[in-house]
PDB file of N, CA, C and O in Angstrom, chain B, residues numbered from 101:
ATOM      1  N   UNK B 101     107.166 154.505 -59.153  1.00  0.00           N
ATOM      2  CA  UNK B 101     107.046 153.322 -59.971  1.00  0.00           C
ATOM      3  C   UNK B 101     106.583 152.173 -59.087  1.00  0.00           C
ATOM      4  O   UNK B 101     107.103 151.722 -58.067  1.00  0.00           O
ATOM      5  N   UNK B 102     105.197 151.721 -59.893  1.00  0.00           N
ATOM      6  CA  UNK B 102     105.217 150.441 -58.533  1.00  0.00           C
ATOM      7  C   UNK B 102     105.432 149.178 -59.003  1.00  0.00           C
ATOM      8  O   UNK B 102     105.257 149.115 -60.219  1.00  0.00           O
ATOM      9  N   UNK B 103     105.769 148.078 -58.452  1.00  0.00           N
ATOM     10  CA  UNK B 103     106.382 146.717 -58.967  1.00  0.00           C
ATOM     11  C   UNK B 103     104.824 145.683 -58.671  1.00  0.00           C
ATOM     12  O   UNK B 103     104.099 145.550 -57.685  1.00  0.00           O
ATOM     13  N   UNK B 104     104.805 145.163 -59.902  1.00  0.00           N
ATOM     14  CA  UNK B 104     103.240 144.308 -59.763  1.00  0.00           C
ATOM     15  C   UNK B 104     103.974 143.116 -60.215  1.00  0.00           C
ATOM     16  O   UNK B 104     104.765 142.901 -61.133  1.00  0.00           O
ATOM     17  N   UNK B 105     103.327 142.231 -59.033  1.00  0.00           N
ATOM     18  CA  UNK B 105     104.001 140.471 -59.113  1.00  0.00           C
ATOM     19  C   UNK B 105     102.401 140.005 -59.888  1.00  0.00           C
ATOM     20  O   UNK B 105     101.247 140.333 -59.613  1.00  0.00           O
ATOM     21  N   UNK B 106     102.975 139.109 -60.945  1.00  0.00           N
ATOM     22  CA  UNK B 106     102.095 138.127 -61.523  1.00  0.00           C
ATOM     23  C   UNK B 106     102.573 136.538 -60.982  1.00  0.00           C
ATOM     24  O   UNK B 106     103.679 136.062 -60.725  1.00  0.00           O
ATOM     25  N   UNK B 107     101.423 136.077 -60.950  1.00  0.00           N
ATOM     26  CA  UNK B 107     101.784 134.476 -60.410  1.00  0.00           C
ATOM     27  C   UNK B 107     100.695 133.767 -61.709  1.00  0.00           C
ATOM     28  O   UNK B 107      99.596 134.001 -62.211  1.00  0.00           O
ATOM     29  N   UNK B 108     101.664 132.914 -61.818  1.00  0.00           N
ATOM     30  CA  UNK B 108     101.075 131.574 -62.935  1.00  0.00           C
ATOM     31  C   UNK B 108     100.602 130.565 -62.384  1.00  0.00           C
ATOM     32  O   UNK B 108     101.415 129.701 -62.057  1.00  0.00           O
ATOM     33  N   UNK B 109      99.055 130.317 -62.077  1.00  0.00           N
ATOM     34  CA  UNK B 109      98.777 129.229 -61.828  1.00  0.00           C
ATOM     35  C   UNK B 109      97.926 128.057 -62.879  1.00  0.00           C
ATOM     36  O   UNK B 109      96.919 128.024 -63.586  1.00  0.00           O
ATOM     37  N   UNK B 110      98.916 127.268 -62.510  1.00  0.00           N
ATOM     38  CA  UNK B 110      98.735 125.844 -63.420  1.00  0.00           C
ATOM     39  C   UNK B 110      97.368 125.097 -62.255  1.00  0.00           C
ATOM     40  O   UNK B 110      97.038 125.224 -61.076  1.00  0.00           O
ATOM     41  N   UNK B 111      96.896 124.273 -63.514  1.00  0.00           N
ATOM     42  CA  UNK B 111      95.587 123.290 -62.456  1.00  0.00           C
ATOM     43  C   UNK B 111      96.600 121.896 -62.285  1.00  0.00           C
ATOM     44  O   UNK B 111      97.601 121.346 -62.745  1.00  0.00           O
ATOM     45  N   UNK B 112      95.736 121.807 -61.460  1.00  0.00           N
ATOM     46  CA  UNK B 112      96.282 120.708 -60.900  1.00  0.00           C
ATOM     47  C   UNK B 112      95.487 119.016 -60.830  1.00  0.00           C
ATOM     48  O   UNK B 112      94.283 119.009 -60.577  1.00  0.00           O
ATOM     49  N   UNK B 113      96.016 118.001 -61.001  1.00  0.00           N
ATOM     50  CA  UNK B 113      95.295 116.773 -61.795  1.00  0.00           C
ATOM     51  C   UNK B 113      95.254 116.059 -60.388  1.00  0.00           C
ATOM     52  O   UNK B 113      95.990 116.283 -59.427  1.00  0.00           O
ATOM     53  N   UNK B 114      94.198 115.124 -60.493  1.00  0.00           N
ATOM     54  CA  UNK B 114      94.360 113.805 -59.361  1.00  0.00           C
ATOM     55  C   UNK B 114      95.415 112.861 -59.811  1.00  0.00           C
ATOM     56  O   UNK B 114      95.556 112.368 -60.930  1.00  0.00           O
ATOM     57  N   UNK B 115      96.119 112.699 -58.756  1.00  0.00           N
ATOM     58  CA  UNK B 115      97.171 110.510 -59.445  1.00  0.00           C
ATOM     59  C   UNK B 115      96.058 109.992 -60.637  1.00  0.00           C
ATOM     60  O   UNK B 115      96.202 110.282 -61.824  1.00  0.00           O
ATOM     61  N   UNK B 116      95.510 109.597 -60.383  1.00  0.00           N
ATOM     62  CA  UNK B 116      94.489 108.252 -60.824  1.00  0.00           C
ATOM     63  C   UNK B 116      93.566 109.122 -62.007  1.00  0.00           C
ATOM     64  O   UNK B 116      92.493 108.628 -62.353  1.00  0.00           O
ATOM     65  N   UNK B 117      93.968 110.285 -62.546  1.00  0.00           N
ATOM     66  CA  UNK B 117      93.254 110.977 -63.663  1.00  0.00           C
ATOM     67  C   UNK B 117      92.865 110.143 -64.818  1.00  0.00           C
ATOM     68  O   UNK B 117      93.671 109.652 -65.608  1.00  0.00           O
ATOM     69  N   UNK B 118      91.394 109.992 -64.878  1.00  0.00           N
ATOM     70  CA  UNK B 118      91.394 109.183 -66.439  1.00  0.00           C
ATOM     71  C   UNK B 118      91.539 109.907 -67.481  1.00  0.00           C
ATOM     72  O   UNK B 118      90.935 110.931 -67.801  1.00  0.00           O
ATOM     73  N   UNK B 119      92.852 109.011 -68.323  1.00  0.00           N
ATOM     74  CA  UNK B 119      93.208 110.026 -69.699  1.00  0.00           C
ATOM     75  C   UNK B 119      93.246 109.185 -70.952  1.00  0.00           C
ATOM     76  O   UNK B 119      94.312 108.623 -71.202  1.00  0.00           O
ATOM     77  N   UNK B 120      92.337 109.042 -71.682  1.00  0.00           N
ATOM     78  CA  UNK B 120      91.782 108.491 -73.293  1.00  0.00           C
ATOM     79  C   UNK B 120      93.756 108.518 -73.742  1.00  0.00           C
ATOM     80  O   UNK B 120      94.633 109.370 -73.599  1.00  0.00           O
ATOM     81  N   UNK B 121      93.722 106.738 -74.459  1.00  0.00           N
ATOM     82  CA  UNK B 121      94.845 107.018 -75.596  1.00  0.00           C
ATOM     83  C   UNK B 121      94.587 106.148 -76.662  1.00  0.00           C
ATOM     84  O   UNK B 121      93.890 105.178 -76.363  1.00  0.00           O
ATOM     85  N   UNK B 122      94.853 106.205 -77.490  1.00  0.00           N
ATOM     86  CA  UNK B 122      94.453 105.213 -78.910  1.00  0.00           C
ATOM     87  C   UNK B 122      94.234 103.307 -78.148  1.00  0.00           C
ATOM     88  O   UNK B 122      93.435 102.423 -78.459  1.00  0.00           O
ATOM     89  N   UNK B 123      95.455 103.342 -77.003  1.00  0.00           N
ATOM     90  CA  UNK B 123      95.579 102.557 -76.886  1.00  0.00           C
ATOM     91  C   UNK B 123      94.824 101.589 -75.129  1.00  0.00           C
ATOM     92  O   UNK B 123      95.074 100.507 -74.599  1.00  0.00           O
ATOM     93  N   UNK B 124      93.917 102.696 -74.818  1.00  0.00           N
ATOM     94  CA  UNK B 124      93.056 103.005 -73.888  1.00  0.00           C
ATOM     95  C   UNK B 124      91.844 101.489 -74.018  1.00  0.00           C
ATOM     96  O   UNK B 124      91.634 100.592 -73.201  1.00  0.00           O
ATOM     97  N   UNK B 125      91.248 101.739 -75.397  1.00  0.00           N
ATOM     98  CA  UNK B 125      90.311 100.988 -75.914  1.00  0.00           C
ATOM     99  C   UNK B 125      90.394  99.435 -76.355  1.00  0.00           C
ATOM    100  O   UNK B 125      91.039  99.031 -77.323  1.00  0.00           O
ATOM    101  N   UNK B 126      89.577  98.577 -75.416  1.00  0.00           N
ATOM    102  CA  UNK B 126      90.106  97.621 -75.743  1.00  0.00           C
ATOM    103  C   UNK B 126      89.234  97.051 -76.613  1.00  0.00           C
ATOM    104  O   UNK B 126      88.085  97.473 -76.481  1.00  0.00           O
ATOM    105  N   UNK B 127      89.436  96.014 -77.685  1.00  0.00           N
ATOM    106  CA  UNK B 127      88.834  94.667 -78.296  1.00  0.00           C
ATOM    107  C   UNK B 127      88.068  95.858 -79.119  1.00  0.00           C
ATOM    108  O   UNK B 127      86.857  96.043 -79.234  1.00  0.00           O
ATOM    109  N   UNK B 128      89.186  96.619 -79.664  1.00  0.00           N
ATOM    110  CA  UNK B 128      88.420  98.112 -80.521  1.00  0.00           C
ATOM    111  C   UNK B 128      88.932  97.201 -81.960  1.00  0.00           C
ATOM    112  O   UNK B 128      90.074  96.747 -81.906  1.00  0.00           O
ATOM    113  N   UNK B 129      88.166  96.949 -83.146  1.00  0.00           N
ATOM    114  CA  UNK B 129      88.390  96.990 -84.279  1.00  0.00           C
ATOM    115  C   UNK B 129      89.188  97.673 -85.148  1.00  0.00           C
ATOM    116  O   UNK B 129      88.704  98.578 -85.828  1.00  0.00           O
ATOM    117  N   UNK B 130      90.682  97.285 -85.251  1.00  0.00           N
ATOM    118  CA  UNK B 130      91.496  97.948 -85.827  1.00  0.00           C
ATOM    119  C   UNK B 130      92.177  97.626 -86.874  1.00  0.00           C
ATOM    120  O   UNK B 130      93.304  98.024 -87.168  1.00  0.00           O
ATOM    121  N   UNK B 131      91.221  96.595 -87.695  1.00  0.00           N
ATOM    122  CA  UNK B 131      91.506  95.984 -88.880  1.00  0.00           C
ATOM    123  C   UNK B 131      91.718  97.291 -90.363  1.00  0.00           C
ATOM    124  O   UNK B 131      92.319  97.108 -91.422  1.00  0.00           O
ATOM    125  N   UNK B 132      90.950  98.590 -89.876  1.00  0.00           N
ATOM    126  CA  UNK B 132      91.465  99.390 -91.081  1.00  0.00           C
ATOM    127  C   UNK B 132      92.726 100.071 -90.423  1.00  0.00           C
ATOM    128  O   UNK B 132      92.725 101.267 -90.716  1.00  0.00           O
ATOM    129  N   UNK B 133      93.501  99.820 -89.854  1.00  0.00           N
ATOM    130  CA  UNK B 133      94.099 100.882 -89.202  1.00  0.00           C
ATOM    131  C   UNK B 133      95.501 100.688 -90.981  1.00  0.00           C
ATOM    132  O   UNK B 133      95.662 101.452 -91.933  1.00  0.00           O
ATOM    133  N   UNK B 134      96.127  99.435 -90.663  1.00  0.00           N
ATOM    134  CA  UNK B 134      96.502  98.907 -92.032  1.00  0.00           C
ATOM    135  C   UNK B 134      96.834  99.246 -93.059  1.00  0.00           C
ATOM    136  O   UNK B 134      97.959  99.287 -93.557  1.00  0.00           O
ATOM    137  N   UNK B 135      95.061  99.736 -93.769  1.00  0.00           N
ATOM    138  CA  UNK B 135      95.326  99.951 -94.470  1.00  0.00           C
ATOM    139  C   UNK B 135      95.938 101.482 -95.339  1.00  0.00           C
ATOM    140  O   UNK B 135      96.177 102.545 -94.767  1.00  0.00           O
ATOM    141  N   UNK B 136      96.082 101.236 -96.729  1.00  0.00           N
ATOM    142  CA  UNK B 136      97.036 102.621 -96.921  1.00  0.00           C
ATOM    143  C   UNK B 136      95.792 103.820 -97.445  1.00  0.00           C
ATOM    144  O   UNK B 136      94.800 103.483 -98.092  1.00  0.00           O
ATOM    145  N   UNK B 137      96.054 105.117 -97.060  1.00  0.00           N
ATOM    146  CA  UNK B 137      95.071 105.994 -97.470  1.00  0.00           C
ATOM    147  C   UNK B 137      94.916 106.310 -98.898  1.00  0.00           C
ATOM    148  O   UNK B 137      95.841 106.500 -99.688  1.00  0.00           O
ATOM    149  N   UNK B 138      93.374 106.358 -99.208  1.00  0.00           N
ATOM    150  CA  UNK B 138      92.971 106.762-100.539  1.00  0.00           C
ATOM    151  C   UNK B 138      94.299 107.791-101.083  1.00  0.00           C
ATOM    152  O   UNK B 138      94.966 108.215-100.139  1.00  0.00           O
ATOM    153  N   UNK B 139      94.686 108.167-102.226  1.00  0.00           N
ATOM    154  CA  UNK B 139      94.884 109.381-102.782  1.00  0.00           C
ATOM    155  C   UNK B 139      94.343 110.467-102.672  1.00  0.00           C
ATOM    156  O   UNK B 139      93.151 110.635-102.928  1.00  0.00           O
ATOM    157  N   UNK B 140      94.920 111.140-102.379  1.00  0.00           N
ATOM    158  CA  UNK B 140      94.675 112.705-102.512  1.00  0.00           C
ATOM    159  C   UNK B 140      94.429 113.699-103.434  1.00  0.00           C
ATOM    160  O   UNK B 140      93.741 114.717-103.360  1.00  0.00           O
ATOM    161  N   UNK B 141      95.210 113.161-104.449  1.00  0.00           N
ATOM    162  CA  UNK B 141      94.982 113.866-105.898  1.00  0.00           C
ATOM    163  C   UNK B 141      95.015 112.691-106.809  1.00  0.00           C
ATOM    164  O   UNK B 141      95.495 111.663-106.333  1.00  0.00           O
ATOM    165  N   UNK B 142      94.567 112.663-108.098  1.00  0.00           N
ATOM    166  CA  UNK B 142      94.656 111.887-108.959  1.00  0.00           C
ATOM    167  C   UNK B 142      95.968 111.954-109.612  1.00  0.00           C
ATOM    168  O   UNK B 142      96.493 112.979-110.047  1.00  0.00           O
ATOM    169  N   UNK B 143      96.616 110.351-109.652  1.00  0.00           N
ATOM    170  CA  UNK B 143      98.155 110.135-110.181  1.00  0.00           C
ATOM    171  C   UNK B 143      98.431 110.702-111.063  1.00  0.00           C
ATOM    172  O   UNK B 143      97.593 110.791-111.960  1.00  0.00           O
ATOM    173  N   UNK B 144      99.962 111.461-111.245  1.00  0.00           N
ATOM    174  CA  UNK B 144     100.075 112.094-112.937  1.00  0.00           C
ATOM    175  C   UNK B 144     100.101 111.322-113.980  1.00  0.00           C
ATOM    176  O   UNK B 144     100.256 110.134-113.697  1.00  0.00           O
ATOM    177  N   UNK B 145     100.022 111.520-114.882  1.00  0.00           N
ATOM    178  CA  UNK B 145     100.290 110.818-116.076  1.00  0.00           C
ATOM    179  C   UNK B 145     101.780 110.516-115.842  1.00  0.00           C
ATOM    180  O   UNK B 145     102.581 111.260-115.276  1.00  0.00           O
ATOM    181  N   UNK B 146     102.094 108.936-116.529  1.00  0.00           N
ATOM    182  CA  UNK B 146     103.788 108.640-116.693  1.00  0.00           C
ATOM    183  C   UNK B 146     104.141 109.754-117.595  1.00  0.00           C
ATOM    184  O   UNK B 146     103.232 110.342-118.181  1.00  0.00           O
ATOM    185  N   UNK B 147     105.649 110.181-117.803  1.00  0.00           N
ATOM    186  CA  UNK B 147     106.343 111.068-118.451  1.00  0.00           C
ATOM    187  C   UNK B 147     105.927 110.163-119.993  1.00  0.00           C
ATOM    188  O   UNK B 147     105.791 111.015-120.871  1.00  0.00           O
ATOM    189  N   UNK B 148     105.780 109.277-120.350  1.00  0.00           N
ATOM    190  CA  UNK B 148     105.886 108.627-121.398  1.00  0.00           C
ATOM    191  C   UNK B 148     104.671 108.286-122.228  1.00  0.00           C
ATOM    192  O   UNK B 148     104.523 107.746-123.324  1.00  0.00           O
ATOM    193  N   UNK B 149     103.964 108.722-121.445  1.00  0.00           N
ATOM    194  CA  UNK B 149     102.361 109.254-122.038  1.00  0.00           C
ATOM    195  C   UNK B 149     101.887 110.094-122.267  1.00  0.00           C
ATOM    196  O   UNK B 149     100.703 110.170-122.597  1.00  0.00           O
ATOM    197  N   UNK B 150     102.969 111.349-122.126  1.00  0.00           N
ATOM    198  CA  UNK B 150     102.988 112.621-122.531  1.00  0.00           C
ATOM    199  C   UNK B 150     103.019 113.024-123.847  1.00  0.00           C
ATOM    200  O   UNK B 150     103.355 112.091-124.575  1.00  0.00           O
ATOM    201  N   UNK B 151     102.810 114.008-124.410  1.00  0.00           N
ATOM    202  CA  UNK B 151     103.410 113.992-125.794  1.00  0.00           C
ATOM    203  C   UNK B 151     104.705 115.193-126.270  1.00  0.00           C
ATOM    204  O   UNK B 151     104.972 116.056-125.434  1.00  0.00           O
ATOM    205  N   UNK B 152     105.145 115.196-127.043  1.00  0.00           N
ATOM    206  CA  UNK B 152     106.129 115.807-126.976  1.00  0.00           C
ATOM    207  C   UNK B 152     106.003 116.967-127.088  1.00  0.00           C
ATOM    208  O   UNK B 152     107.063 117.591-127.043  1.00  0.00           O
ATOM    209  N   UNK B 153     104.689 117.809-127.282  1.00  0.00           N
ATOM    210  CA  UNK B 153     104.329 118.940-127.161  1.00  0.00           C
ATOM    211  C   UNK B 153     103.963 119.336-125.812  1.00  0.00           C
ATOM    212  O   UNK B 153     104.380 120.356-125.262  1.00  0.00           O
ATOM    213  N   UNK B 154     103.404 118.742-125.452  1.00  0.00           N
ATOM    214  CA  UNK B 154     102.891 118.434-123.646  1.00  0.00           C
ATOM    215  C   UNK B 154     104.617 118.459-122.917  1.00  0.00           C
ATOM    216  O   UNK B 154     104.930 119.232-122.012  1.00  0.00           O
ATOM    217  N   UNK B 155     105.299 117.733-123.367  1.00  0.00           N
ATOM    218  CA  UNK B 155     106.838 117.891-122.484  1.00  0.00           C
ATOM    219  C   UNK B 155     107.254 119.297-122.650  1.00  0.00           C
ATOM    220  O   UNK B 155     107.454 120.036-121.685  1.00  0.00           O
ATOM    221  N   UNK B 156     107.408 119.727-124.109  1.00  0.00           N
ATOM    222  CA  UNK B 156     107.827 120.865-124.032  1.00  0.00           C
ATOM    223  C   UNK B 156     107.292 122.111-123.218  1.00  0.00           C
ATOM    224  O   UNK B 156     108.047 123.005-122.836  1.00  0.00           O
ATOM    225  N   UNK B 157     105.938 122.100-122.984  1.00  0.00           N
ATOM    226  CA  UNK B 157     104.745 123.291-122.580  1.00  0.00           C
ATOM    227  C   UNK B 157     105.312 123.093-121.366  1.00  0.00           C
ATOM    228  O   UNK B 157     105.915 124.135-121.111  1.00  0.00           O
ATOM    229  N   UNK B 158     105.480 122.136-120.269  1.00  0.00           N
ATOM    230  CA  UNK B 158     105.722 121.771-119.053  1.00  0.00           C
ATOM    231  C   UNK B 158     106.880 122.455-118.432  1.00  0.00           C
ATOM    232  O   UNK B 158     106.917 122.960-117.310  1.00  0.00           O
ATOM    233  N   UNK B 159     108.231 122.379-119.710  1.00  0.00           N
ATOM    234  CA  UNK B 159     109.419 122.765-119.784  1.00  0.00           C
ATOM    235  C   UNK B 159     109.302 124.197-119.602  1.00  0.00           C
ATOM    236  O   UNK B 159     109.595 124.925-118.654  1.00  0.00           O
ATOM    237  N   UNK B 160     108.898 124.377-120.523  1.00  0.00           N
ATOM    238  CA  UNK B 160     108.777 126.147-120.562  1.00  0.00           C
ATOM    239  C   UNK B 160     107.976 126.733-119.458  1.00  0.00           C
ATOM    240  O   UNK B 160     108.371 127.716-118.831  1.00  0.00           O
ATOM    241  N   UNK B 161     106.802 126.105-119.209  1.00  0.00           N
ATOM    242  CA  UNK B 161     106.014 126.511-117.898  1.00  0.00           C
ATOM    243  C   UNK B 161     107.061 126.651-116.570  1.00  0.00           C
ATOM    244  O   UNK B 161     106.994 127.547-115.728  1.00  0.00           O
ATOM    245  N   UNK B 162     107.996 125.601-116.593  1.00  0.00           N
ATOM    246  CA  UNK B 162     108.917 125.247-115.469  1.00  0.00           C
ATOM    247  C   UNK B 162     109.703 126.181-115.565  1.00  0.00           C
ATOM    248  O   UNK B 162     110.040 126.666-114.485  1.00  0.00           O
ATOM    249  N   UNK B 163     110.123 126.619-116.450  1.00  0.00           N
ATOM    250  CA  UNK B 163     111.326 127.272-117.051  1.00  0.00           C
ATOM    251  C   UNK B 163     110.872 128.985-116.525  1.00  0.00           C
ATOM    252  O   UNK B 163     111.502 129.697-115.744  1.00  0.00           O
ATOM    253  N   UNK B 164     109.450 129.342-117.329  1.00  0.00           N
ATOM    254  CA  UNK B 164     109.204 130.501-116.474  1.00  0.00           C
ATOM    255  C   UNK B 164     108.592 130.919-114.888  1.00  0.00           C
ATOM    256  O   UNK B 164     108.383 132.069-114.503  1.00  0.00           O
ATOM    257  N   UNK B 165     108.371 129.640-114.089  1.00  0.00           N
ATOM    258  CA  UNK B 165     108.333 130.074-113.329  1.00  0.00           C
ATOM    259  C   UNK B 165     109.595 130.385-112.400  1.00  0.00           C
ATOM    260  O   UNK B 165     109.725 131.489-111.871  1.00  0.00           O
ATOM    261  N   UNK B 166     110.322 129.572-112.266  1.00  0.00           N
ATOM    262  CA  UNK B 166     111.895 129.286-111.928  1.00  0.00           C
ATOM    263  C   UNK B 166     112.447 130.566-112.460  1.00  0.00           C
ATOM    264  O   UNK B 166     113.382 130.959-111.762  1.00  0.00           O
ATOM    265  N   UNK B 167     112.171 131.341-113.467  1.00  0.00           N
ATOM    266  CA  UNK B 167     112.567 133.269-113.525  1.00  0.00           C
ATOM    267  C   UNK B 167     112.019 133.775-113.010  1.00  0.00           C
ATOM    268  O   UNK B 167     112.526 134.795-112.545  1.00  0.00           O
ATOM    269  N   UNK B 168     110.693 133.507-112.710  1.00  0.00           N
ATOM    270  CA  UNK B 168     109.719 134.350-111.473  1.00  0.00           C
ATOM    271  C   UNK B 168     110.224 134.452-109.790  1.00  0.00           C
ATOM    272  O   UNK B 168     110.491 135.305-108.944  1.00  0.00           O
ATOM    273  N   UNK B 169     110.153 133.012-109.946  1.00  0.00           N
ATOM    274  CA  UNK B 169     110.818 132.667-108.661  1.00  0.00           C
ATOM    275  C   UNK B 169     112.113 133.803-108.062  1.00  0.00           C
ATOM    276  O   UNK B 169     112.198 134.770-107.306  1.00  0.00           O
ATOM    277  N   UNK B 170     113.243 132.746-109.183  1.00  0.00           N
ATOM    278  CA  UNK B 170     114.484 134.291-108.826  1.00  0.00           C
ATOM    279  C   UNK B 170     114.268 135.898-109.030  1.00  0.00           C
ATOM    280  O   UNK B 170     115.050 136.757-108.624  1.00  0.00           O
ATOM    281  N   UNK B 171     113.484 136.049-109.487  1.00  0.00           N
ATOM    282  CA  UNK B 171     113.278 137.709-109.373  1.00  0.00           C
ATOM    283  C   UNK B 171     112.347 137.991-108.577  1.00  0.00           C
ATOM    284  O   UNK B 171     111.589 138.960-108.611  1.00  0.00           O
ATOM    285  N   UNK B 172     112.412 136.801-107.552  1.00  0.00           N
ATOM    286  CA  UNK B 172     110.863 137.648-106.523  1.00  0.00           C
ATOM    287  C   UNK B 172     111.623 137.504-105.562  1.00  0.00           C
ATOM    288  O   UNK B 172     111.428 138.292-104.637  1.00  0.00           O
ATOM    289  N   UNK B 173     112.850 136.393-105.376  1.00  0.00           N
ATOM    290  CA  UNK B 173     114.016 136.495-104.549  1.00  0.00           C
ATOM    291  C   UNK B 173     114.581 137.390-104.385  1.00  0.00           C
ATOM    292  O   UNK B 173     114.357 138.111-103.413  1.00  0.00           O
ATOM    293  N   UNK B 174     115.681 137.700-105.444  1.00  0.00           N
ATOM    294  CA  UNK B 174     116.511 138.785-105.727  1.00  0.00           C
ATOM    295  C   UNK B 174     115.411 140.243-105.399  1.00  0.00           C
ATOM    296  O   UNK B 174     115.898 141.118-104.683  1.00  0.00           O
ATOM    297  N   UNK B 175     114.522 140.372-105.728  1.00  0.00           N
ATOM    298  CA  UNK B 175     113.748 141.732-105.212  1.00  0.00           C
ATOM    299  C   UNK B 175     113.169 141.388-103.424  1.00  0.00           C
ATOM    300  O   UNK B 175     112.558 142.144-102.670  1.00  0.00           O
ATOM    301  N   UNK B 176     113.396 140.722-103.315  1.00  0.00           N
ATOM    302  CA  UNK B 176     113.423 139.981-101.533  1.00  0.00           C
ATOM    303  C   UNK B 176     114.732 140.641-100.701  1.00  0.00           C
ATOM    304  O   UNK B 176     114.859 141.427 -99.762  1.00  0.00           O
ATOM    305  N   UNK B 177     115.711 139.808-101.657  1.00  0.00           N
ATOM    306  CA  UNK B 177     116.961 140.142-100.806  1.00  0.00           C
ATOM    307  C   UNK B 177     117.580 142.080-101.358  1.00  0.00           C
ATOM    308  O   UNK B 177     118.572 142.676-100.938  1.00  0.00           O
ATOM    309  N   UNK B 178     116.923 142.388-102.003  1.00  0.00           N
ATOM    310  CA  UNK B 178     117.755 144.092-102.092  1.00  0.00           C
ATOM    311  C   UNK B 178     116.586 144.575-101.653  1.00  0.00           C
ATOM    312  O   UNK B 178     116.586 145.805-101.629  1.00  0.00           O
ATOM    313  N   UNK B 179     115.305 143.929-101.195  1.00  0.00           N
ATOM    314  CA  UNK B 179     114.309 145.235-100.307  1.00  0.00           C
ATOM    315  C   UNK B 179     115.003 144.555 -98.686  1.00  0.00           C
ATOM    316  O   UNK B 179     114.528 145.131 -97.708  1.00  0.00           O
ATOM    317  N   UNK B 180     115.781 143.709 -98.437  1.00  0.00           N
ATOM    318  CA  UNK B 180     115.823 143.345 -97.136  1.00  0.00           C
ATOM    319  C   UNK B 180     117.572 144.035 -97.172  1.00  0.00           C
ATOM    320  O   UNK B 180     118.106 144.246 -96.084  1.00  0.00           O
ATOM    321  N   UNK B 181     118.069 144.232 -98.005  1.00  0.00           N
ATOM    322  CA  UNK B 181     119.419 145.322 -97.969  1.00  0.00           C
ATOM    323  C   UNK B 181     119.645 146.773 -97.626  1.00  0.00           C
ATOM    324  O   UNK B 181     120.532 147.392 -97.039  1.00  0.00           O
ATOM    325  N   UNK B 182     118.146 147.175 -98.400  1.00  0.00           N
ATOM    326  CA  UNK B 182     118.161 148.521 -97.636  1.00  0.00           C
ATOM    327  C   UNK B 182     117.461 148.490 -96.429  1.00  0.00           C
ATOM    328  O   UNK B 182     117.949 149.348 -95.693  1.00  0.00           O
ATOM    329  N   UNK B 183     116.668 147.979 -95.961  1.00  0.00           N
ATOM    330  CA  UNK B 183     116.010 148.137 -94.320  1.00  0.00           C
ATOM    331  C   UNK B 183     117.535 148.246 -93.589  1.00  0.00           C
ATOM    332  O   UNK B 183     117.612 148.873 -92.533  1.00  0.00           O
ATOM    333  N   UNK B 184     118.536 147.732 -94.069  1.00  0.00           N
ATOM    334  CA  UNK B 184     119.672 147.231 -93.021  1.00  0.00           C
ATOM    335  C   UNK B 184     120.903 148.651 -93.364  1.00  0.00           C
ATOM    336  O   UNK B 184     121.977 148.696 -92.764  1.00  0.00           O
TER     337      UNK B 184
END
């Protein structure tokens, strides 16, 4: 059996290394920094602009996934019962 040494070599930096930071840059224009970012998705509708058919569909949509959910769990946790 023979024994093989590995060695890790890291590089190595000068003192005086120039290293970029946001705050590196001077008399940099940072008047948008401020401000708040666009949206990402378009806002939902208020609950109250819904209609009451629209609440219900939502409900039930919610309703069946939340049974999906637990039965993809519950078939999670008894395929992770028998491995054990």
């Amino acid at each position: 059996m023979s024994t093989a040494s590995s060695t890790l070599v890291t590089p190595s930096f000068t003192r005086n290394a120039v290293v970029s930071t946001p705050y590196s840059v001077r008399d940099a224009d940072t008047s948008d920094y401020m401000q708040p970012l666009p949206p990402s998705q378009p806002a939902t509708p208020a609950p109250n602009k819904l209609s009451t058919e629209q609440m219900a569909r939502i409900a039930e949509n919610r309703r069946l996934a939340q049974e999906r959910l637990r039965a993809k769990q519950m078939e999670t946790s008894a395929a992770q019962q028998n491995i054990i």
